[in-house]
C-alpha positions as CSV (number, residue, x, y, z in Angstrom):
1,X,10.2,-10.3,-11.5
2,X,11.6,-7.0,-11.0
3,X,14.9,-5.6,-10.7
4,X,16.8,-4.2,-8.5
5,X,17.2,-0.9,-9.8
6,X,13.0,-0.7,-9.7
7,X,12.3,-2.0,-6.0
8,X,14.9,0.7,-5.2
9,X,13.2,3.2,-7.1
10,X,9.8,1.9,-5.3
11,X,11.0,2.1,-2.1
12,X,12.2,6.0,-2.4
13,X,8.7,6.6,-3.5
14,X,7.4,4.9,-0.5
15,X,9.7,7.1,1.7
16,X,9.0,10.2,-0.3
17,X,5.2,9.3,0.8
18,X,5.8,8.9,4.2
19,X,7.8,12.0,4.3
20,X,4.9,14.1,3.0
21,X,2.9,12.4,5.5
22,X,0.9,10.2,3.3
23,X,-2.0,7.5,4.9
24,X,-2.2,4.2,4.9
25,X,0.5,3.6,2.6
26,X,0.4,0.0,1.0
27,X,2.6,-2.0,-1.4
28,X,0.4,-4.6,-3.7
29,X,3.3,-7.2,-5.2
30,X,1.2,-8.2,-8.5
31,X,0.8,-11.8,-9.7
32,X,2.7,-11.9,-12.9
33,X,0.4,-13.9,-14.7
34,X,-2.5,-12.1,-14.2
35,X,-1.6,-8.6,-14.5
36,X,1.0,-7.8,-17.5
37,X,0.9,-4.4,-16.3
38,X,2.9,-3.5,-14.1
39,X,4.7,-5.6,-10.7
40,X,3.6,-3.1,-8.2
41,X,0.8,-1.0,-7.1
42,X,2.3,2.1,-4.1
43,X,-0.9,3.1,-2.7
44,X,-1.7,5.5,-0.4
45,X,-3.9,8.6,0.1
46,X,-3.6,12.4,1.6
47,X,-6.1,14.2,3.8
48,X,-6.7,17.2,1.0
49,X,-6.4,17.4,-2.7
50,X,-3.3,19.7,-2.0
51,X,-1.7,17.3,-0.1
52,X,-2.3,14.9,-2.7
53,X,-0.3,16.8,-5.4
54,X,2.5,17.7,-2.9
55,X,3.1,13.4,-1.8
56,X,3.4,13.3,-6.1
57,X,5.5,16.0,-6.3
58,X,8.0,14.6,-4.0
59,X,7.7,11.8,-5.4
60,X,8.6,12.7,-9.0
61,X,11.4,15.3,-7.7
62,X,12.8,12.4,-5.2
63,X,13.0,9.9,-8.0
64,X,14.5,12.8,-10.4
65,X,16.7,13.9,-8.1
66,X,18.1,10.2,-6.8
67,X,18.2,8.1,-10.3
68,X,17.7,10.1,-13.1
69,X,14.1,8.5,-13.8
70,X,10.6,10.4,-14.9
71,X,7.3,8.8,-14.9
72,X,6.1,7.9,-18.2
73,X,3.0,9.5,-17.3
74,X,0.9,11.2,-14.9
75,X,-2.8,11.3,-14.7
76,X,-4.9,13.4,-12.4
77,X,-3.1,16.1,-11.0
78,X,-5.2,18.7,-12.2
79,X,-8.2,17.6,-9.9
80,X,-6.0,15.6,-7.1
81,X,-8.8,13.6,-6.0
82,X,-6.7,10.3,-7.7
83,X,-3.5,11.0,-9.1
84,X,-1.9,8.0,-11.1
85,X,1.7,8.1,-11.9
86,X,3.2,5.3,-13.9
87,X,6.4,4.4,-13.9
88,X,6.1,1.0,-15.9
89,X,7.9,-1.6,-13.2
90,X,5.6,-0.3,-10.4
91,X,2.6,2.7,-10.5
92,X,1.4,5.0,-8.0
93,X,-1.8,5.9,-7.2
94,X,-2.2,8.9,-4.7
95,X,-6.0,9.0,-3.3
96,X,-8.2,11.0,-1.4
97,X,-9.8,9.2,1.6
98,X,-13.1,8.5,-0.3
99,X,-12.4,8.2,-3.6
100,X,-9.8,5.4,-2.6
101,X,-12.6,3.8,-0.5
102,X,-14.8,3.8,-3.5
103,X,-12.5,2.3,-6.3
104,X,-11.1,-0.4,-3.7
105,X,-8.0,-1.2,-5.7
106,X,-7.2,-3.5,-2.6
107,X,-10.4,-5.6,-3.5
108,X,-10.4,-5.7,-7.0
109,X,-6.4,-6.9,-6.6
110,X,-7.1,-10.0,-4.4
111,X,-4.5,-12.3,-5.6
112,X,-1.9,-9.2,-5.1
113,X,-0.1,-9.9,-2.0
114,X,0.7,-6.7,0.4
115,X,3.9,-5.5,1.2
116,X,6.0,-3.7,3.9
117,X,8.3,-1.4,3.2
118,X,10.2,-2.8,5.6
119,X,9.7,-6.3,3.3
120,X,10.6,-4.1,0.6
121,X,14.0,-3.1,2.2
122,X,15.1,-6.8,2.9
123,X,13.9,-8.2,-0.5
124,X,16.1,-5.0,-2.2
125,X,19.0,-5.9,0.3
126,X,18.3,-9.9,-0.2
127,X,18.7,-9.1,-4.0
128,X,22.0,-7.1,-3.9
129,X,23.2,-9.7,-1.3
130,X,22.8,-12.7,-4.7
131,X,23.8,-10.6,-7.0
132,X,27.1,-10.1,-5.5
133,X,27.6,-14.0,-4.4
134,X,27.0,-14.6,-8.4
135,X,29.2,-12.2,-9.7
136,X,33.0,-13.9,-10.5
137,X,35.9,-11.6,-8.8
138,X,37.4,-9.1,-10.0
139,X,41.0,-9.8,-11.7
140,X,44.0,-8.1,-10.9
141,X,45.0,-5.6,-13.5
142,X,48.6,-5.2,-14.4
143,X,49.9,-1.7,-13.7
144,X,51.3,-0.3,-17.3
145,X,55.1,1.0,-16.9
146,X,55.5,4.9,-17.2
147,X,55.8,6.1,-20.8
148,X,59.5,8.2,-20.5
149,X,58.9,11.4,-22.3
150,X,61.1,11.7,-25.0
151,X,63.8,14.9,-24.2
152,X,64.3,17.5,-27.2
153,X,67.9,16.8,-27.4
154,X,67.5,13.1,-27.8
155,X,65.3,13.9,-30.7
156,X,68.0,16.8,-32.3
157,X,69.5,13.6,-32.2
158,X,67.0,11.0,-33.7
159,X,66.0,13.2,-36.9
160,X,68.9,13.2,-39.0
161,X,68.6,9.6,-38.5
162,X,65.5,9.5,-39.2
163,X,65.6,11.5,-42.3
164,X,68.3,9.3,-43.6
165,X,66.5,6.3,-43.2
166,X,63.7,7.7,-45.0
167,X,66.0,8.5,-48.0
168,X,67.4,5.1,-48.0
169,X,64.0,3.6,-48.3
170,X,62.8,6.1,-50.8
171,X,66.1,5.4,-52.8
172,X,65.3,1.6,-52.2
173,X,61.2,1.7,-53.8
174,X,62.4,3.8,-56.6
175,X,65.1,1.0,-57.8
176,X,62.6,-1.5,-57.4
177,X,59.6,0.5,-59.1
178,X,62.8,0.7,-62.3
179,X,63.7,-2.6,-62.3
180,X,60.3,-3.7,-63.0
181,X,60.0,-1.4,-65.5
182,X,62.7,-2.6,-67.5
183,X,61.2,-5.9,-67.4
């Protein structure tokens, strides 16, 4: 099941798609016990090969930009007829018109059930919505008192005292370090 953190990151990728005008954008939510791969397919495909490379470029900038997160990899950007950008809880695959009618990842996915992004949005807010009814409440922290800085006169004034007492307890050890001497 994924986190969070990852259907947040999925659905700015979805938005940075449909920002750059991307087509026929679809979410495939991945039966965990068939594919170990990943949990989500982002499909969606551009009218031109440049337009493909500009929908993956806001894609990795937006994701960058927002959380701090690169793809692990990115495969096809060179050609832009199918670029494939993984980003291990969910992968992108940016299509032209026919080459995503010829591989039919829809099809070959058939137990993958398709998702809104506006399913996406509630399932992200339904999440955050648990994980704050789980989490115990915060305690009250005691405020600390002020530390009083110490003023130079009252230390003129600590120092001798001080050194005496350090005297005394030298004076003390080196009876004691005698005395068991003469034993």
């Amino acid at each position: 099941m994924a986190s969070i953190e990852s259907n947040q990151l999925l659905a700015a990728a979805a938005a940075a798609c449909e920002d750059k005008k991307a087509e026929d954008i679809r979410i495939l939510a991945l039966d965990p016990a068939e594919s170990g791969l990943t949990d989500y397919f982002l499909i969606c495909n551009g009218t031109n090969d440049r337009q493909n490379v500009a929908i993956t470029d806001e894609i990795e900038i937006r994701l960058k930009r927002e959380f701090g997160v690169y793809p692990n990899s990115v495969e096809g950007r060179r050609n832009g007829e199918w670029i494939l950008m993984d980003y291990v809880d969910f992968i992108v695959h940016v299509f032209s018109a026919e080459k995503r009618a010829f591989y039919g990842l829809e099809r070959l996915r058939k137990t993958a059930t398709s998702l809104s992004i506006e399913e996406l949005n509630a399932e992200i807010k339904a999440k955050i919505a648990a994980s704050r009814a789980t989490k115990p409440a915060k305690k009250a922290v005691a405020k600390k008192a002020p530390v009083k800085k110490t003023s130079a006169k009252a230390i003129k004034t600590i120092k001798p005292a001080v050194k005496k007492t350090t005297k005394a307890v030298k004076k003390t050890i080196a009876k004691k370090a005698t005395a068991k001497k003469s034993k």
